[in-house]
C-alpha positions as a Python dict, from the first residue, in 0.01 Angstrom:
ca = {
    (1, 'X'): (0, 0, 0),
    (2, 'X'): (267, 89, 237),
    (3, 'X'): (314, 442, 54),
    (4, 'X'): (-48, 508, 60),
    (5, 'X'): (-48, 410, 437),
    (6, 'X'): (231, 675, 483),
    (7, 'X'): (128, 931, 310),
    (8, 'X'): (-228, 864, 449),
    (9, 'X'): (-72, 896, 824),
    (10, 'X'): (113, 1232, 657),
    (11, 'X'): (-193, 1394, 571),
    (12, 'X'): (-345, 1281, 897),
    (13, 'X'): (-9, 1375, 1136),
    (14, 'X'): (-45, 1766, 954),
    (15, 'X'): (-440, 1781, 1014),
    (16, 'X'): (-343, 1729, 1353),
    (17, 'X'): (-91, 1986, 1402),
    (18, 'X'): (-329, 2248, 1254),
    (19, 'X'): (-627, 2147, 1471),
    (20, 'X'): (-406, 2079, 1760),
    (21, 'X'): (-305, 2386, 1980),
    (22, 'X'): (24, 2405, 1814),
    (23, 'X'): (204, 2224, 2131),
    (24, 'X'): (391, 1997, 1909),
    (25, 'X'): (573, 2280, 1712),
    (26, 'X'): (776, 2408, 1987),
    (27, 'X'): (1063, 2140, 1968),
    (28, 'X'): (1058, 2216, 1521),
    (29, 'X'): (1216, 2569, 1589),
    (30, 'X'): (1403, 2507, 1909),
    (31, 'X'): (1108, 2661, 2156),
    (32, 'X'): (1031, 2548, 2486),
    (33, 'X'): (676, 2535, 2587),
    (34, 'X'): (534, 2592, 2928),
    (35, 'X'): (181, 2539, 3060),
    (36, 'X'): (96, 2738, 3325),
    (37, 'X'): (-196, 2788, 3609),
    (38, 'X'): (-402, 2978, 3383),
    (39, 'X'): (-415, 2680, 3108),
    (40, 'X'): (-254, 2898, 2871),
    (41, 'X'): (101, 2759, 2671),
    (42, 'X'): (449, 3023, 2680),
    (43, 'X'): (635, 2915, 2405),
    (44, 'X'): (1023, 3078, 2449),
    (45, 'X'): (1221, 3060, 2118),
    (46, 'X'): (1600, 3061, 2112),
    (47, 'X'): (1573, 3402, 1961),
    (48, 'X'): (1411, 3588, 2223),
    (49, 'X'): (1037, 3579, 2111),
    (50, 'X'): (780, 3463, 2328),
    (51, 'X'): (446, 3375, 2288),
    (52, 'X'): (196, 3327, 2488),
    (53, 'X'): (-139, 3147, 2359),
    (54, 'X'): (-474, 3112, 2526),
    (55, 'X'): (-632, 2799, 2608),
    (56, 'X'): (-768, 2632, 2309),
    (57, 'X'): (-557, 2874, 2062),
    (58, 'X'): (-500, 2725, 1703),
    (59, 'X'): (-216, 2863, 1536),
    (60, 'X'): (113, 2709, 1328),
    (61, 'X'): (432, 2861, 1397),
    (62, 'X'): (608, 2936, 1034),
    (63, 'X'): (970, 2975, 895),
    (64, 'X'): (933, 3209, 612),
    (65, 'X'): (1307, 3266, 552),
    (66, 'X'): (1383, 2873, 635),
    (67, 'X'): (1695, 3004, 864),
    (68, 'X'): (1540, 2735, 1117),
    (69, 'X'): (1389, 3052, 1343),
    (70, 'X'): (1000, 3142, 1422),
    (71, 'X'): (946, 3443, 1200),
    (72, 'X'): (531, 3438, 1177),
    (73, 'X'): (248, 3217, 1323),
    (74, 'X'): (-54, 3147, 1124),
    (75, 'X'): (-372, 3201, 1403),
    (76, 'X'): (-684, 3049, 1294),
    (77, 'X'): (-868, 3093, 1666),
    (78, 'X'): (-831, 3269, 1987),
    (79, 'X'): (-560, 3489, 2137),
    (80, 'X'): (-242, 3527, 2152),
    (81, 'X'): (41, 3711, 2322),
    (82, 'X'): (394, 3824, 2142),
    (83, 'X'): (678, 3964, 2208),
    (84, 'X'): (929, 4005, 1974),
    (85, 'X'): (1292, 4227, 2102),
    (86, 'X'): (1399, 4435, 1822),
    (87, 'X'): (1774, 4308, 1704),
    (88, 'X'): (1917, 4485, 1421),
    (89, 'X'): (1954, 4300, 1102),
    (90, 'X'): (1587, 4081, 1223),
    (91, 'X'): (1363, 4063, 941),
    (92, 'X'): (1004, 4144, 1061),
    (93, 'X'): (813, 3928, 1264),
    (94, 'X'): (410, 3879, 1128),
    (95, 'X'): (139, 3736, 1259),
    (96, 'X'): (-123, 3628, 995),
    (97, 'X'): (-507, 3551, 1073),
    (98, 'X'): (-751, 3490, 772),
    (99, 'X'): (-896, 3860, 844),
    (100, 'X'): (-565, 4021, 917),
    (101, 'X'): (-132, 4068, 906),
    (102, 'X'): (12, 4210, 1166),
    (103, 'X'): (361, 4284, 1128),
    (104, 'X'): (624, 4433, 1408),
    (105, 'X'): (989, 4478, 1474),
    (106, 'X'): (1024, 4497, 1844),
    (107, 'X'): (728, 4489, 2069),
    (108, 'X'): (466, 4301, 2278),
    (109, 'X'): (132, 4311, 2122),
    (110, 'X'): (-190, 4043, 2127),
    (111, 'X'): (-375, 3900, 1808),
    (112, 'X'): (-727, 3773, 1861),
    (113, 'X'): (-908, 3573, 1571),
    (114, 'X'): (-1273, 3537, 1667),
    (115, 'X'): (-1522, 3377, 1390),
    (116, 'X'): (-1516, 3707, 1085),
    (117, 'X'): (-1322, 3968, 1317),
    (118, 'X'): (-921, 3980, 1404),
    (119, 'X'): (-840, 4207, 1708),
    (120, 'X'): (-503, 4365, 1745),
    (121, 'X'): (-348, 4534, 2036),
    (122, 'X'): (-28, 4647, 2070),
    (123, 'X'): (78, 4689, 2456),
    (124, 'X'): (443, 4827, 2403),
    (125, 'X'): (592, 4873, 2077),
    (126, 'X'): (436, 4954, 1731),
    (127, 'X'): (270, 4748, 1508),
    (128, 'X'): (180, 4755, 1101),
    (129, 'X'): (-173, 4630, 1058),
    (130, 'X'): (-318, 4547, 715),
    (131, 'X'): (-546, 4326, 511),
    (132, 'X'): (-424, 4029, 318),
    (133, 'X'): (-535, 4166, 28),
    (134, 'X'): (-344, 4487, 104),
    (135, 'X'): (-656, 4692, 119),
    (136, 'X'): (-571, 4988, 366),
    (137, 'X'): (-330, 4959, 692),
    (138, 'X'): (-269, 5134, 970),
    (139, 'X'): (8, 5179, 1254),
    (140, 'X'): (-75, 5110, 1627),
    (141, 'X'): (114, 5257, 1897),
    (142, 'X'): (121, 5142, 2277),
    (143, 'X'): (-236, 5139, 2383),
    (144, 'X'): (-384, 5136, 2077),
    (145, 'X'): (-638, 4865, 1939),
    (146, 'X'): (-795, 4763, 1574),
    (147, 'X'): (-1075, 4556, 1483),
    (148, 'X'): (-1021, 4425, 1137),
    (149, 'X'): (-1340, 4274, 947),
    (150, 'X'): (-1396, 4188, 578),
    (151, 'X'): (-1517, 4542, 517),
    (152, 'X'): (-1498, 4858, 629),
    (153, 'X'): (-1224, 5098, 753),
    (154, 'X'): (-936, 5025, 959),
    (155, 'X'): (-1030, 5226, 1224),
    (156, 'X'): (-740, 5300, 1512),
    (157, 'X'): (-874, 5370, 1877),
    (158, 'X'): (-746, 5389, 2249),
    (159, 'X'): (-882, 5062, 2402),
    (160, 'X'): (-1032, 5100, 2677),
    (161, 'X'): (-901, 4965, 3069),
    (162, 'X'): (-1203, 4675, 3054),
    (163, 'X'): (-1123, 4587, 2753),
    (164, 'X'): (-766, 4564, 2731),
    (165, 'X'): (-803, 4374, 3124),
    (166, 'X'): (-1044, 4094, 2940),
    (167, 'X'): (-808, 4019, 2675),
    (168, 'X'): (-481, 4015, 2901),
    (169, 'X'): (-665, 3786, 3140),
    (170, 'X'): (-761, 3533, 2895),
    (171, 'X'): (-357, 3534, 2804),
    (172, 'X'): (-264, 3473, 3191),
    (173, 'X'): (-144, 3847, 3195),
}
């Protein structure tokens, strides 16, 4: 009974973190997280990355190469805001969404998952964009913006000042 019980409050403690805003993850990889005026969390990582995730974000931070680092967050909802300093010998740092991968060595971009669509925009920096199932990618540069749905072309284009000012705003930016 007692190992059903704990494996029961296992299951439960992990639904949690995925449903949660991600706040308790910070402390796993050595981040500190901030709340600030705008409601939106700053995580800062001992290894320079920050991230900055709107209100009501759901995401996991990950440890692909188990080194005890942040090396890729798994966003389910909402918006976030990266930025990753390029360091040489750094492996690359992704961001993965059910729609999308975005994948960067170096830069500050935003990933937003909304319901079928991921948005990426990369403010500094460049980015790698692609599917999941590796059909097509494309490379973002400063200013530049992708929608990625289930079909179609990845389609790069210059955001425009409105839109790039409703995204940053919802980030605290």
């Amino acid at each position: 009974m007692t190992m059903l019980a704990r494996a029961g409050w296992i299951a439960f403690s992990s639904l949690l973190l995925l449903a949660g805003d991600a706040a308790a993850q910070p402390a796993k990889f050595g981040c500190n997280a901030q709340q600030t005026a705008q409601a939106t969390q700053t995580l800062q990582c001992p290894t320079a990355i920050t991230i900055v995730a709107e209100s009501g974000a759901k995401f996991e931070l990950r440890d692909r190469n188990r080194d005890g680092h942040v090396d890729s967050v798994e966003l389910s909802n909402k918006a976030l805001l990266l930025e990753v300093p390029k360091k040489p010998g750094r492996a690359r740092f992704d961001v993965v969404t059910p729609q999308a991968i975005a994948a960067v060595r170096g830069t500050k971009w935003a990933v937003d998952a909304e319901g079928a669509k991921t948005s990426v925009f990369v403010v500094d920096g460049r980015v790698s964009v692609a599917r999941p199932a590796g059909r097509g990618s494309v490379v973002l540069g400063a200013g530049d913006g992708v929608d990625v749905e289930p079909s179609g072309d990845l389609i790069v284009k210059r955001w425009p000042p409105a839109r790039v000012t409703a995204l940053m705003a919802r980030l605290g930016q």
